[in-house]
PDB file of the backbone (N, CA, C, O) and the ligand in Angstrom, with CONECT records:
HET     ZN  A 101       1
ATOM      1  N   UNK A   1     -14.550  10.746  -1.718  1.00  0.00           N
ATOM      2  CA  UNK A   1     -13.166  11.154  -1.908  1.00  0.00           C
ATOM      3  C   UNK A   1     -12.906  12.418  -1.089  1.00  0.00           C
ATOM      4  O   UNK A   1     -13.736  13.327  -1.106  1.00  0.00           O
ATOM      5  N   UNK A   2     -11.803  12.506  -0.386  1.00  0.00           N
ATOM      6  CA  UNK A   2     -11.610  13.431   0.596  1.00  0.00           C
ATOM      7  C   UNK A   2     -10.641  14.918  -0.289  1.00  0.00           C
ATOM      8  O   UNK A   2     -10.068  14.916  -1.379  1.00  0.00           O
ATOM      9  N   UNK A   3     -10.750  15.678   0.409  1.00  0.00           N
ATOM     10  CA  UNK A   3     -10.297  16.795  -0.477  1.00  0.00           C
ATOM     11  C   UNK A   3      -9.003  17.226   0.319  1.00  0.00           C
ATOM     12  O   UNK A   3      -8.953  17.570   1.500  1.00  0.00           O
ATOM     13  N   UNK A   4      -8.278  17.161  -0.317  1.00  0.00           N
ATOM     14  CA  UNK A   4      -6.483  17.743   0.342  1.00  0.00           C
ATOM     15  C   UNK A   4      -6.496  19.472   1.045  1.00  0.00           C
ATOM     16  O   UNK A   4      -6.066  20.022   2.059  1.00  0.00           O
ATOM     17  N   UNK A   5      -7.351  19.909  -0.331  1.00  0.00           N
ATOM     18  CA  UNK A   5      -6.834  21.564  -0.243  1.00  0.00           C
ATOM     19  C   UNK A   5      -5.439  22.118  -1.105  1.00  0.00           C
ATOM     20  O   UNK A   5      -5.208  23.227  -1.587  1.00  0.00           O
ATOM     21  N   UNK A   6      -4.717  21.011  -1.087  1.00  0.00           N
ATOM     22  CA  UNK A   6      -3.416  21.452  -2.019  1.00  0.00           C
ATOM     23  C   UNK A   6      -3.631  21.069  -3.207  1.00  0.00           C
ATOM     24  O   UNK A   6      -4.391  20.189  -3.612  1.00  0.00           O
ATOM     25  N   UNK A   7      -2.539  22.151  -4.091  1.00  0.00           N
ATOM     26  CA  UNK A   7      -2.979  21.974  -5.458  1.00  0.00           C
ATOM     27  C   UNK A   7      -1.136  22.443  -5.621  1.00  0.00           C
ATOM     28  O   UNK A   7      -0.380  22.990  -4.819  1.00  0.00           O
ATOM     29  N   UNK A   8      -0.954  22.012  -6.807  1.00  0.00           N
ATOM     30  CA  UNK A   8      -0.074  22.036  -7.298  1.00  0.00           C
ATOM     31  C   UNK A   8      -0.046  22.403  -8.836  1.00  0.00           C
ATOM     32  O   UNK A   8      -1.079  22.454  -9.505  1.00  0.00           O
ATOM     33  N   UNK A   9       1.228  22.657  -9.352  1.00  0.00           N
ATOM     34  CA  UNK A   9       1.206  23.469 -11.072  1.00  0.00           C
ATOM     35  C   UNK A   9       2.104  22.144 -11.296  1.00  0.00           C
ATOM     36  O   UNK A   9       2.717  21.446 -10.488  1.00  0.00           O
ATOM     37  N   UNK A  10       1.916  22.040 -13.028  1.00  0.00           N
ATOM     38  CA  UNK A  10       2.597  21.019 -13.777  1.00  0.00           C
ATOM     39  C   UNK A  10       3.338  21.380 -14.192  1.00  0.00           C
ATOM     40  O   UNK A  10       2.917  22.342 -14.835  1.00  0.00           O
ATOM     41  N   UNK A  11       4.563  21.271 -14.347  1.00  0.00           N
ATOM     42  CA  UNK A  11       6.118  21.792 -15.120  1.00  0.00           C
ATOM     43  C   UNK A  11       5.449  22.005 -16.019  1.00  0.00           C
ATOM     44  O   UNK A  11       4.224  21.949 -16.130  1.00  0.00           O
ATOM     45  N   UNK A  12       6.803  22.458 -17.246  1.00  0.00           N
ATOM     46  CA  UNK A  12       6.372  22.525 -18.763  1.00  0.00           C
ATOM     47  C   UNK A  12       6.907  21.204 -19.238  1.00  0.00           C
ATOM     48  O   UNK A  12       7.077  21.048 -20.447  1.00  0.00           O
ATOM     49  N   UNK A  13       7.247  20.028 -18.205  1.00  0.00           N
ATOM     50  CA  UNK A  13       7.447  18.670 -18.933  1.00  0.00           C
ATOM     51  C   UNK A  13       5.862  17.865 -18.457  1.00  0.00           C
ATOM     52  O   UNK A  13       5.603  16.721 -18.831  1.00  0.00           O
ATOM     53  N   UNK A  14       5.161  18.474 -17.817  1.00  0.00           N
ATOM     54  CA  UNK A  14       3.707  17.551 -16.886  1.00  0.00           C
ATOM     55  C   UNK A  14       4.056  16.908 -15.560  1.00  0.00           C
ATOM     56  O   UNK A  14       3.506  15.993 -14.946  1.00  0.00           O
ATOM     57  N   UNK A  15       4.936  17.511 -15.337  1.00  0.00           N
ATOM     58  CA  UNK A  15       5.512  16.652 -13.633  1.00  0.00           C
ATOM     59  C   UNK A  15       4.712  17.485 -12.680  1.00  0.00           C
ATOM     60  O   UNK A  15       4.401  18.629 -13.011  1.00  0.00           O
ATOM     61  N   UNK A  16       4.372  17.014 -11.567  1.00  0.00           N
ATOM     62  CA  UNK A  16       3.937  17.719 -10.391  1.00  0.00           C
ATOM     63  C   UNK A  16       4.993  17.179  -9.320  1.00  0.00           C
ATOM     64  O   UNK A  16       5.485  16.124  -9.721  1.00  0.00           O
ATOM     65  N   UNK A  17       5.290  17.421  -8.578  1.00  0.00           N
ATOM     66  CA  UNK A  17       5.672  17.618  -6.905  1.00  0.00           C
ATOM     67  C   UNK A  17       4.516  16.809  -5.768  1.00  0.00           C
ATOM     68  O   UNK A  17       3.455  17.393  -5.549  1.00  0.00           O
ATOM     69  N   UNK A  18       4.710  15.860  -5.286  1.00  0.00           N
ATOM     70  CA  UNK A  18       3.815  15.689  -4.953  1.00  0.00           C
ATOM     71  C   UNK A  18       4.367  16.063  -3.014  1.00  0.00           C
ATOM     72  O   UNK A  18       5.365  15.890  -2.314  1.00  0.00           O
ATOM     73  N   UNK A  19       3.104  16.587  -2.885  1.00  0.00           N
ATOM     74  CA  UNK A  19       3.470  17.858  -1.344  1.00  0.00           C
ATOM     75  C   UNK A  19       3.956  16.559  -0.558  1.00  0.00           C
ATOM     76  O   UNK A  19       3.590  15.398  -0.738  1.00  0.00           O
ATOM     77  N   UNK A  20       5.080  17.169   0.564  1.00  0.00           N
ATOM     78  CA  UNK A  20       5.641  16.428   1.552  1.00  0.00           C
ATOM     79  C   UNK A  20       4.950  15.488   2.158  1.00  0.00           C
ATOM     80  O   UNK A  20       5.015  14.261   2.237  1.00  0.00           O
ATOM     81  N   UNK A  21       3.951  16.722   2.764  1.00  0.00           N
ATOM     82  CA  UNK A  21       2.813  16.222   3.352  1.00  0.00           C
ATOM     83  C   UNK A  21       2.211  14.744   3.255  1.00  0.00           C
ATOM     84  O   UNK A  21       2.210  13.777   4.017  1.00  0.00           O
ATOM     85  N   UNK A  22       1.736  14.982   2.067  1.00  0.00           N
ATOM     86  CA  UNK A  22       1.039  13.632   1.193  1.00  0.00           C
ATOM     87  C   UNK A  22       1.801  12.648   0.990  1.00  0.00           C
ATOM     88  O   UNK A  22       1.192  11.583   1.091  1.00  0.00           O
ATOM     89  N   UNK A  23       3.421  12.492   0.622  1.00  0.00           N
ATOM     90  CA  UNK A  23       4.183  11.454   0.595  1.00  0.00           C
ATOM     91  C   UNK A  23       4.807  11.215   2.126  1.00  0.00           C
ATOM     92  O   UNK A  23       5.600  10.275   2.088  1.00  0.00           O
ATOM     93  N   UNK A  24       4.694  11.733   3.327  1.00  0.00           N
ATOM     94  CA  UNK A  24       5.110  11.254   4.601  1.00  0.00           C
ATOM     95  C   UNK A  24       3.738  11.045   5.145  1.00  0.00           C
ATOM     96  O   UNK A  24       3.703  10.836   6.358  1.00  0.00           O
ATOM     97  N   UNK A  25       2.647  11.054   4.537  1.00  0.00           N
ATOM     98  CA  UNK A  25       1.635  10.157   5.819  1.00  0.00           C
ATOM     99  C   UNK A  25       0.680   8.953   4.670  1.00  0.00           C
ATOM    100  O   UNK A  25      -0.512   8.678   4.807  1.00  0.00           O
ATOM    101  N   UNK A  26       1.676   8.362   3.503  1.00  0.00           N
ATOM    102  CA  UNK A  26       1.184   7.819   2.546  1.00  0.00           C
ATOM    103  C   UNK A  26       2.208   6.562   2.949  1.00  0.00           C
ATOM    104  O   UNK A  26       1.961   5.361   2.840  1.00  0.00           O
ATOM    105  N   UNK A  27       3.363   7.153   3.420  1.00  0.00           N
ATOM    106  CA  UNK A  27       4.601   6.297   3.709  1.00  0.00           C
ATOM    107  C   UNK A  27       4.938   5.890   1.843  1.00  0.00           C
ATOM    108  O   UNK A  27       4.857   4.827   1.228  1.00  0.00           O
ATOM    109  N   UNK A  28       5.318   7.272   1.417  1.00  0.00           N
ATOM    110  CA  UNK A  28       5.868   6.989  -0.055  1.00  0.00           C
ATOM    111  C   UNK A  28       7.155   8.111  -0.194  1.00  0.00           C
ATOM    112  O   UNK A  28       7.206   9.340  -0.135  1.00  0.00           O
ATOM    113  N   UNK A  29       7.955   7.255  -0.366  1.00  0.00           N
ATOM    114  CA  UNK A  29       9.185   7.453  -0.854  1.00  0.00           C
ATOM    115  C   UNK A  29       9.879   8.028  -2.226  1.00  0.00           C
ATOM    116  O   UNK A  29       9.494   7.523  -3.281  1.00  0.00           O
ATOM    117  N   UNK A  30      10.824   8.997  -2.270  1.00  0.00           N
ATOM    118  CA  UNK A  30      11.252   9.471  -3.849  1.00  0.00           C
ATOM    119  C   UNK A  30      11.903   7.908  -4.375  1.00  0.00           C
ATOM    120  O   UNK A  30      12.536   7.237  -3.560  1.00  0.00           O
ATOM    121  N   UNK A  31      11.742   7.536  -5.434  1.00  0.00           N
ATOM    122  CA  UNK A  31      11.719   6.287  -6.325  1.00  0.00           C
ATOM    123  C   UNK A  31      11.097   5.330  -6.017  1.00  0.00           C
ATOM    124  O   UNK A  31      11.542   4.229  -6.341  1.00  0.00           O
ATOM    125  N   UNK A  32       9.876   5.428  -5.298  1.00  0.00           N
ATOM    126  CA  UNK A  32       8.713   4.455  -4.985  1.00  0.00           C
ATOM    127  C   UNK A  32       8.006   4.531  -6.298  1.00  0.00           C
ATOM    128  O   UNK A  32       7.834   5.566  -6.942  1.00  0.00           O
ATOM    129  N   UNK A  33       7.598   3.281  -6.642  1.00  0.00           N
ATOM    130  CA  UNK A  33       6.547   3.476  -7.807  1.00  0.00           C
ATOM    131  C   UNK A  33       5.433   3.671  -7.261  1.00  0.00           C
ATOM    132  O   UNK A  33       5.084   3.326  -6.132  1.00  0.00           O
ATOM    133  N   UNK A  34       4.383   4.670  -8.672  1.00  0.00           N
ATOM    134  CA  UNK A  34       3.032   4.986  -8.300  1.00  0.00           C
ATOM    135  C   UNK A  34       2.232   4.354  -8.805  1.00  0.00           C
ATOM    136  O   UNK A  34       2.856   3.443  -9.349  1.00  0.00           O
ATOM    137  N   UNK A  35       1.124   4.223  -9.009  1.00  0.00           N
ATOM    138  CA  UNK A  35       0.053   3.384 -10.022  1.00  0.00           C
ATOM    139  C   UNK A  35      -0.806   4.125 -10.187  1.00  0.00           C
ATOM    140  O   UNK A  35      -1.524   4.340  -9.211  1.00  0.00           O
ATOM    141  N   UNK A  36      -1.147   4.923 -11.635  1.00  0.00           N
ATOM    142  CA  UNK A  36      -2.238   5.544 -11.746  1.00  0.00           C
ATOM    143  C   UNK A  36      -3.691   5.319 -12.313  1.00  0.00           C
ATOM    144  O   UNK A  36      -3.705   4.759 -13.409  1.00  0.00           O
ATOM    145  N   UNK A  37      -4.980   5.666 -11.748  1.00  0.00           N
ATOM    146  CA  UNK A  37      -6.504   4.926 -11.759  1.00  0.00           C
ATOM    147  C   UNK A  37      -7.236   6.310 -12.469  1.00  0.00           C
ATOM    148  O   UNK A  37      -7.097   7.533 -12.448  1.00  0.00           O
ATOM    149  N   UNK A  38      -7.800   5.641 -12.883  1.00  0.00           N
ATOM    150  CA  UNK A  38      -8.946   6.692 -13.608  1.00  0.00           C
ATOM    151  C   UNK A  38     -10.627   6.805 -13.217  1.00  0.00           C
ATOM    152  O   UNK A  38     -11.328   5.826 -13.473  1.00  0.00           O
ATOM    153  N   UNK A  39     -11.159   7.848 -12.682  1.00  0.00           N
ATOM    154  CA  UNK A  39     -12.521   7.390 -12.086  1.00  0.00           C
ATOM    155  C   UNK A  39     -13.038   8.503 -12.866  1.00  0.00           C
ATOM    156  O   UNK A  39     -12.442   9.580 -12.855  1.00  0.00           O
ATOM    157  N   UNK A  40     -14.391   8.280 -13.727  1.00  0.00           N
ATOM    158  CA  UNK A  40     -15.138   9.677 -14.033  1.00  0.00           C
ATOM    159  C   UNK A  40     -13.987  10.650 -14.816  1.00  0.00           C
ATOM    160  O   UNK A  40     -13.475  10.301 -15.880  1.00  0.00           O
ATOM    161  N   UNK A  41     -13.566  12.275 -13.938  1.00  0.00           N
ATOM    162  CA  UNK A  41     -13.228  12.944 -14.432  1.00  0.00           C
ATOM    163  C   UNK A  41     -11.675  13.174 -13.843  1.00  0.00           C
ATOM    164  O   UNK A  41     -10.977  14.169 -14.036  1.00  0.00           O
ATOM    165  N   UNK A  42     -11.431  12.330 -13.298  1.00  0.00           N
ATOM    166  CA  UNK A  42     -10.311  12.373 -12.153  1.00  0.00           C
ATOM    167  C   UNK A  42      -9.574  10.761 -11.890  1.00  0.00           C
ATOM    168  O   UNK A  42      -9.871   9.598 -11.615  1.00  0.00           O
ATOM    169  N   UNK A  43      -8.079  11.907 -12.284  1.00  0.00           N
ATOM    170  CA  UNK A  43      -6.878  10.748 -12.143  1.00  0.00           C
ATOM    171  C   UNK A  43      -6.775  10.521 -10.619  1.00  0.00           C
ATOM    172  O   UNK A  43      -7.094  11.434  -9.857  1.00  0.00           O
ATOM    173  N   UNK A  44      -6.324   9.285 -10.131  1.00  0.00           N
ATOM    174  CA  UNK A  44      -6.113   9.064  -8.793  1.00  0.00           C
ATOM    175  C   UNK A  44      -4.553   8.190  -8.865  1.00  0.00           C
ATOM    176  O   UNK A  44      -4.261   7.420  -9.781  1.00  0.00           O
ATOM    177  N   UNK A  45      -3.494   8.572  -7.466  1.00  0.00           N
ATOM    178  CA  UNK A  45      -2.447   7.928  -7.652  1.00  0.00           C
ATOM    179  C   UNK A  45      -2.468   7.070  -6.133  1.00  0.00           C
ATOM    180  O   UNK A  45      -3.049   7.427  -5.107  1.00  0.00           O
ATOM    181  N   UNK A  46      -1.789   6.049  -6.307  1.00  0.00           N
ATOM    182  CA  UNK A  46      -1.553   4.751  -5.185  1.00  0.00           C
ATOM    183  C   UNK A  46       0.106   4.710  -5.252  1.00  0.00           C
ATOM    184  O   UNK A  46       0.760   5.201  -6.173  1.00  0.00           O
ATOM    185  N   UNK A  47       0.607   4.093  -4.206  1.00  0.00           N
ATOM    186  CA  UNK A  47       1.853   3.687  -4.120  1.00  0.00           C
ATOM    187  C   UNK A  47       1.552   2.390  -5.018  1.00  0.00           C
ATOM    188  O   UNK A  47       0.389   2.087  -5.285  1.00  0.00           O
ATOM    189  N   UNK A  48       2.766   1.554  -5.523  1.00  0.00           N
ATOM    190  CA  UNK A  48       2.257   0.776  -5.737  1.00  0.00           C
ATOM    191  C   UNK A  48       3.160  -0.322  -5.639  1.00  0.00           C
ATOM    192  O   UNK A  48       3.932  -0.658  -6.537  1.00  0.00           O
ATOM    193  N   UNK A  49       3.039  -0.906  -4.464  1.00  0.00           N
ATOM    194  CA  UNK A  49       4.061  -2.096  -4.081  1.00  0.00           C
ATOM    195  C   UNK A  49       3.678  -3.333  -4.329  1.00  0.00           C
ATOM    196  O   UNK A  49       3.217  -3.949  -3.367  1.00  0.00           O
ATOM    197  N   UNK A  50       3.748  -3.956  -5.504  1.00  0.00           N
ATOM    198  CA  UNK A  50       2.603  -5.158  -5.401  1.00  0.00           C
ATOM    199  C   UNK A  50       3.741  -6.162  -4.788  1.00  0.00           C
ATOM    200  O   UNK A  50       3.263  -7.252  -5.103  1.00  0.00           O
ATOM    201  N   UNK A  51       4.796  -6.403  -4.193  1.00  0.00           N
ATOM    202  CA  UNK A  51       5.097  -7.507  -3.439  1.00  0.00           C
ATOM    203  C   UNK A  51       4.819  -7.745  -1.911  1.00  0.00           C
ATOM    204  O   UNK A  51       5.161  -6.643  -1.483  1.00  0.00           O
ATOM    205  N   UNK A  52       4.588  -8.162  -1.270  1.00  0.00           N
ATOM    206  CA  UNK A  52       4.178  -9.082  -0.265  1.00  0.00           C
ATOM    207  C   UNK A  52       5.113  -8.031   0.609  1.00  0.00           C
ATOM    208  O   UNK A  52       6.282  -7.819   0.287  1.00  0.00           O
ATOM    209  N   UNK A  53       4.479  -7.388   1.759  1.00  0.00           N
ATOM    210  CA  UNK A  53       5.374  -6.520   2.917  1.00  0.00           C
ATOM    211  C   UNK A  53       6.238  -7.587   3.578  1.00  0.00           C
ATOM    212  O   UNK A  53       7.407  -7.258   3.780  1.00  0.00           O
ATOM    213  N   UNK A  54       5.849  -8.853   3.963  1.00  0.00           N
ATOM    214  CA  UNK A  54       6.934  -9.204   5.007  1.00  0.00           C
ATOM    215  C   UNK A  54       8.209  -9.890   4.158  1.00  0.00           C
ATOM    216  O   UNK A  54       9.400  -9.842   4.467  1.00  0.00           O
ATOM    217  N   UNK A  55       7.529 -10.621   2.856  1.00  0.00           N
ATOM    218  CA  UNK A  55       9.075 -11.261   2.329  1.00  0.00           C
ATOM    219  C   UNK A  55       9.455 -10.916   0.639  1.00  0.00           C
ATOM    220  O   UNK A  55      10.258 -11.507  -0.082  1.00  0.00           O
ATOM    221  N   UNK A  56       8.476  -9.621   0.281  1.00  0.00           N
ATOM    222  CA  UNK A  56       8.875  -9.219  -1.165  1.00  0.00           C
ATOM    223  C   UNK A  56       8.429  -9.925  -2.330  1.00  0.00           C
ATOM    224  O   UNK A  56       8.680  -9.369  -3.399  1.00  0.00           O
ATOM    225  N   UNK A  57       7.806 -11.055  -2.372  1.00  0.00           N
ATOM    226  CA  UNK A  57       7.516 -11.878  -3.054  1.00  0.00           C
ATOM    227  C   UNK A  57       6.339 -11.057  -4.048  1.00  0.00           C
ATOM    228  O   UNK A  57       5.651 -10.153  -3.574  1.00  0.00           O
ATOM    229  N   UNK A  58       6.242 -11.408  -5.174  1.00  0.00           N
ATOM    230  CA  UNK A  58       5.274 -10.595  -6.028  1.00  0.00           C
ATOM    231  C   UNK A  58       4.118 -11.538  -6.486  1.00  0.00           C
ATOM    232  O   UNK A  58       3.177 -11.232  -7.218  1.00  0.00           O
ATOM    233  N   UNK A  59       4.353 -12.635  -5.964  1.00  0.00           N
ATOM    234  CA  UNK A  59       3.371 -13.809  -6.729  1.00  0.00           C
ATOM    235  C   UNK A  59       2.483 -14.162  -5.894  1.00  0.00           C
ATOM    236  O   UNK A  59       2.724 -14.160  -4.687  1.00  0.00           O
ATOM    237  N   UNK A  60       1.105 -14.585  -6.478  1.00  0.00           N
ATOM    238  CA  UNK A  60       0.127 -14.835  -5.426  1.00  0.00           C
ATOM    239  C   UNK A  60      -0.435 -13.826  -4.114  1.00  0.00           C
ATOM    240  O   UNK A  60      -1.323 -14.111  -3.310  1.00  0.00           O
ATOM    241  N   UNK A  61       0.251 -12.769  -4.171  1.00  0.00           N
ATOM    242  CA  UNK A  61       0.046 -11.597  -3.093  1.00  0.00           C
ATOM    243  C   UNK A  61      -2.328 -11.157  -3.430  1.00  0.00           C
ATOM    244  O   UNK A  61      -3.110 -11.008  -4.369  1.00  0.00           O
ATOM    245  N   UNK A  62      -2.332 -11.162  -2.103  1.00  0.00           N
ATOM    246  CA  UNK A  62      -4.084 -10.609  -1.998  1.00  0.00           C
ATOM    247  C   UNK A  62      -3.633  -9.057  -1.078  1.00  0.00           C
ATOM    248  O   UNK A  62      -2.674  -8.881  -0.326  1.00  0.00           O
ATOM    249  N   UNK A  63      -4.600  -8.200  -1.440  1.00  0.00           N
ATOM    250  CA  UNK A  63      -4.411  -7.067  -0.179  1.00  0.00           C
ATOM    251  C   UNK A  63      -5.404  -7.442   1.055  1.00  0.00           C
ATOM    252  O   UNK A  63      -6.435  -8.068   0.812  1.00  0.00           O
ATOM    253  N   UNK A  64      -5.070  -7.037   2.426  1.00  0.00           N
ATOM    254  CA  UNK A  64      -5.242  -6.602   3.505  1.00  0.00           C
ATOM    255  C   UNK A  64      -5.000  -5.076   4.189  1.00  0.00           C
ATOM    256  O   UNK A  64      -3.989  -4.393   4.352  1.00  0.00           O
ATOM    257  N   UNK A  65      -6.084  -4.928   4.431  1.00  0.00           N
ATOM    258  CA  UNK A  65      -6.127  -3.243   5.060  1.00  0.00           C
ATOM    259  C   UNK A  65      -4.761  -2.637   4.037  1.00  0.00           C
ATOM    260  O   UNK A  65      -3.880  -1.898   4.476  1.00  0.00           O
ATOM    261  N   UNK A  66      -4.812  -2.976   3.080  1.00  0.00           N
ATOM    262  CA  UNK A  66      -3.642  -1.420   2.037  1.00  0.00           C
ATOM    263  C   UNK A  66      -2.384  -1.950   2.094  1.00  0.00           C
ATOM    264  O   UNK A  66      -1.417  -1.299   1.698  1.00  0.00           O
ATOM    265  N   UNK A  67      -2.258  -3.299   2.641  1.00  0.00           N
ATOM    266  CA  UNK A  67      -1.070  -4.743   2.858  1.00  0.00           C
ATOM    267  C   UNK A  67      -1.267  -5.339   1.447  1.00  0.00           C
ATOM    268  O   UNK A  67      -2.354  -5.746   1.039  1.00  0.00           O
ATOM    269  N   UNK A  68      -0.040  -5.356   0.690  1.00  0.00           N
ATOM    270  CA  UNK A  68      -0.513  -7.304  -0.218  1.00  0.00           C
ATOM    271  C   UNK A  68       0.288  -7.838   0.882  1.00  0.00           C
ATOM    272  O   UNK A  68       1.105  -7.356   1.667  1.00  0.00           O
ATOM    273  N   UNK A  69      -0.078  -8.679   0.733  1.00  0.00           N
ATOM    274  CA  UNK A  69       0.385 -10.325   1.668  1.00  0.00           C
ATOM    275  C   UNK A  69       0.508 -11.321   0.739  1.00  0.00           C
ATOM    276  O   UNK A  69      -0.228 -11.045  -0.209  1.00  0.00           O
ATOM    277  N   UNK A  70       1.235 -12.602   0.519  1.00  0.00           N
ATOM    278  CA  UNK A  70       1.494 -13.494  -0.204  1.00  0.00           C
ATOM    279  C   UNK A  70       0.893 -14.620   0.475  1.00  0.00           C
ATOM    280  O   UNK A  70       0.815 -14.527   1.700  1.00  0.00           O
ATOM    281  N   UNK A  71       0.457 -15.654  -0.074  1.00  0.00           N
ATOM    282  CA  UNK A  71      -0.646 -16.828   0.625  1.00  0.00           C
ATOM    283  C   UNK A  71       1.016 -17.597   1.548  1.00  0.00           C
ATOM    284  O   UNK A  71       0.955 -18.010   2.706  1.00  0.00           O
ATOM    285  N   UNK A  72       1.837 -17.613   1.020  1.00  0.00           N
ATOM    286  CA  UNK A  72       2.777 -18.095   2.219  1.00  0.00           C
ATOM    287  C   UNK A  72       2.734 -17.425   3.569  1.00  0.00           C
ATOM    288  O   UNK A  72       2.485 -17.927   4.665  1.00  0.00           O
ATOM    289  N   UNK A  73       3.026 -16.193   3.255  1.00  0.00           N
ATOM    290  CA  UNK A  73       3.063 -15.441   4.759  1.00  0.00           C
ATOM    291  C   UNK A  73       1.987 -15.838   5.217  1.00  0.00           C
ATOM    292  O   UNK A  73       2.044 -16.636   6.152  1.00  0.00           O
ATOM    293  N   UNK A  74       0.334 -15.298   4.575  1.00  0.00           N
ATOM    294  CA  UNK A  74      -0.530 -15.193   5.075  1.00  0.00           C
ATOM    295  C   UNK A  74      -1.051 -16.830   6.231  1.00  0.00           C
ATOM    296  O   UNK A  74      -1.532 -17.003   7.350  1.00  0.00           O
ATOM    297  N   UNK A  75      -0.567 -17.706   5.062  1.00  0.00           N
ATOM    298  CA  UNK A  75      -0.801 -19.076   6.239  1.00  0.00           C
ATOM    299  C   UNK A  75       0.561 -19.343   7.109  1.00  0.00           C
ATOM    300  O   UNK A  75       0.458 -20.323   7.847  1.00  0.00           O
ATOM    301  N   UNK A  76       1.357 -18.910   7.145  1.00  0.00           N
ATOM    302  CA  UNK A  76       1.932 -18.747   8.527  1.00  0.00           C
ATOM    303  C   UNK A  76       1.341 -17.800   9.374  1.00  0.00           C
ATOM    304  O   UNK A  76       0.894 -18.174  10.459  1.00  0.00           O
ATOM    305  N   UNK A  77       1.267 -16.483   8.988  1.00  0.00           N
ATOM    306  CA  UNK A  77       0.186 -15.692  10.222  1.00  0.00           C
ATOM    307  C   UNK A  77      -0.765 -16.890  10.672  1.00  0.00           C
ATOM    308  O   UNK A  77      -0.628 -17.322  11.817  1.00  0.00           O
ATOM    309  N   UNK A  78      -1.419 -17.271  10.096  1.00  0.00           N
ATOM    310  CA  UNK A  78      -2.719 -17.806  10.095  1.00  0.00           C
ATOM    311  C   UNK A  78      -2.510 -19.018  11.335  1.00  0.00           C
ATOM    312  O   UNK A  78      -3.200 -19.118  12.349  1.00  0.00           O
ATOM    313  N   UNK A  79      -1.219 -19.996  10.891  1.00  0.00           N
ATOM    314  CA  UNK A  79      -0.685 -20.836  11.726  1.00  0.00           C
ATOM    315  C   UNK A  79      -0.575 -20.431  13.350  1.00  0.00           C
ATOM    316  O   UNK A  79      -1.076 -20.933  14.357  1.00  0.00           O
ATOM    317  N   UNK A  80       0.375 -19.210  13.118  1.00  0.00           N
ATOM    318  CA  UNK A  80       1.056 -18.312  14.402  1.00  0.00           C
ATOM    319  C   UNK A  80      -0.543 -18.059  15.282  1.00  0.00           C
ATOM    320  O   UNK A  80      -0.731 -18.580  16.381  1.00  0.00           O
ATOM    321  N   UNK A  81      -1.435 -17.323  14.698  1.00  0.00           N
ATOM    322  CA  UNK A  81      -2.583 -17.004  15.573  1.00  0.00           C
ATOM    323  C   UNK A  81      -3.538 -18.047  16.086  1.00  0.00           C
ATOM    324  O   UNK A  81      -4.225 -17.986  17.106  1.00  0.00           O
ATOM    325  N   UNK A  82      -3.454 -19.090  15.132  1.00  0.00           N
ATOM    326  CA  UNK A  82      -4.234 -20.253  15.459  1.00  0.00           C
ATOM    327  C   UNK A  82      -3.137 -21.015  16.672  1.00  0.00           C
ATOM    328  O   UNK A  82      -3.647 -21.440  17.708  1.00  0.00           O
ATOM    329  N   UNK A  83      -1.847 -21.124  16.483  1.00  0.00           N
ATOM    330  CA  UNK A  83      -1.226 -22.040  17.784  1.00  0.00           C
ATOM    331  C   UNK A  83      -1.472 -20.659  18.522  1.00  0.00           C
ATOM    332  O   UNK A  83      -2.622 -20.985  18.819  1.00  0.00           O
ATOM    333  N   UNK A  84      -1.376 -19.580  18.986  1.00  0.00           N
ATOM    334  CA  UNK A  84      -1.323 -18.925  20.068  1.00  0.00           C
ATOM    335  C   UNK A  84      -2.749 -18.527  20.648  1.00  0.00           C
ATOM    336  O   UNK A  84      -2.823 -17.766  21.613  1.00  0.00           O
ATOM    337  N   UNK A  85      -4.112 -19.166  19.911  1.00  0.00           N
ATOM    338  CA  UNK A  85      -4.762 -19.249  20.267  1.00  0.00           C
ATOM    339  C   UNK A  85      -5.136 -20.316  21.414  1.00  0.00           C
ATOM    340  O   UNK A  85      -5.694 -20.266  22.510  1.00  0.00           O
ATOM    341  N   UNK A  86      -4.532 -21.334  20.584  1.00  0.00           N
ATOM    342  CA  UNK A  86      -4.649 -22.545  21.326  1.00  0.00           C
ATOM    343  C   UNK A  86      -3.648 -22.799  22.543  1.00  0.00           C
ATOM    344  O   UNK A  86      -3.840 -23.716  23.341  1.00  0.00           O
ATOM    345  N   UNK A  87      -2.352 -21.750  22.646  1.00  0.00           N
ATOM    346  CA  UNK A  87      -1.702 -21.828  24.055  1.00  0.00           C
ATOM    347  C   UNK A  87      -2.782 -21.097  24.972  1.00  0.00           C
ATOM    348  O   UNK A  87      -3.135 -21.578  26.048  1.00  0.00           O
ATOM    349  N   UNK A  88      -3.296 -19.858  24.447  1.00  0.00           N
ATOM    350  CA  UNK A  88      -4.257 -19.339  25.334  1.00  0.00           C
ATOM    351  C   UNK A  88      -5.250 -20.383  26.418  1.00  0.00           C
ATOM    352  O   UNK A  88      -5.276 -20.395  27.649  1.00  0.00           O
ATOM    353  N   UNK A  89      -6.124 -21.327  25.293  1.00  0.00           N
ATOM    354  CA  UNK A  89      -6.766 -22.130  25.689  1.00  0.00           C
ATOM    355  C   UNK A  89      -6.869 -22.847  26.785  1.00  0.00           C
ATOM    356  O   UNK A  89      -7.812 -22.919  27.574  1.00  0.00           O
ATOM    357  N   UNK A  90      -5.285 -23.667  26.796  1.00  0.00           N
ATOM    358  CA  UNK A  90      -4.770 -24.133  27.386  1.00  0.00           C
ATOM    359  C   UNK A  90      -3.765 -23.918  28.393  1.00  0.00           C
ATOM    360  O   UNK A  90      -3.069 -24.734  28.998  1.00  0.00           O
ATOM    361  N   UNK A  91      -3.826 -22.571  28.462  1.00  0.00           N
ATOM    362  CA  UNK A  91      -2.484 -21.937  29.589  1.00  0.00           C
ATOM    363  C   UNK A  91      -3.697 -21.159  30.747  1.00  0.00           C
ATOM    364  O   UNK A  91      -3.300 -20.559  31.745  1.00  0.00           O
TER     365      UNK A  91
HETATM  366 ZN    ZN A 101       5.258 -13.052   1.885  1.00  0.00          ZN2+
END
């Protein structure tokens, strides 16, 4: 686990701020939901988009590199790289 260096104080309601920083290279947005994990002694937070990046879909989604993807998209990618493999082939 990598260490930020920033630290932050909790209101007197338990809210923190979470630094600019950390929400512009997380690509997280004010009213993005978070998802919070528990390891050992330490809370950890995720964005937490569980629908499918290219068409929103929430069902059937797997992650890729920090992607969910939905098995629809994913076998059209799958389609798209396999025919443009095969123009390669053949071109
Ligand atoms: Zn999709």
């Amino acid at each position: 686990m990598l260490t930020t260096g920033l630290t932050r104080q909790l209101d007197e309601y338990g809210r923190i701020i979470l630094p600019k920083e950390l929400r512009e290279s997380h690509h997280m947005d004010t009213g993005d939901p978070v998802a919070f994990f528990l390891e050992a002694d330490s809370i950890m937070l995720k964005a937490h988009n569980p629908g499918c990046v290219f068409c929103g879909n929430v069902g059937g989604t797997s992650e890729y590199r920090g992607c969910m993807v939905c098995t629809t998209c994913k076998d059209e990618l799958v389609a798209l790289a396999d025919s443009k493999r095969q123009s390669q082939a053949h071109g």
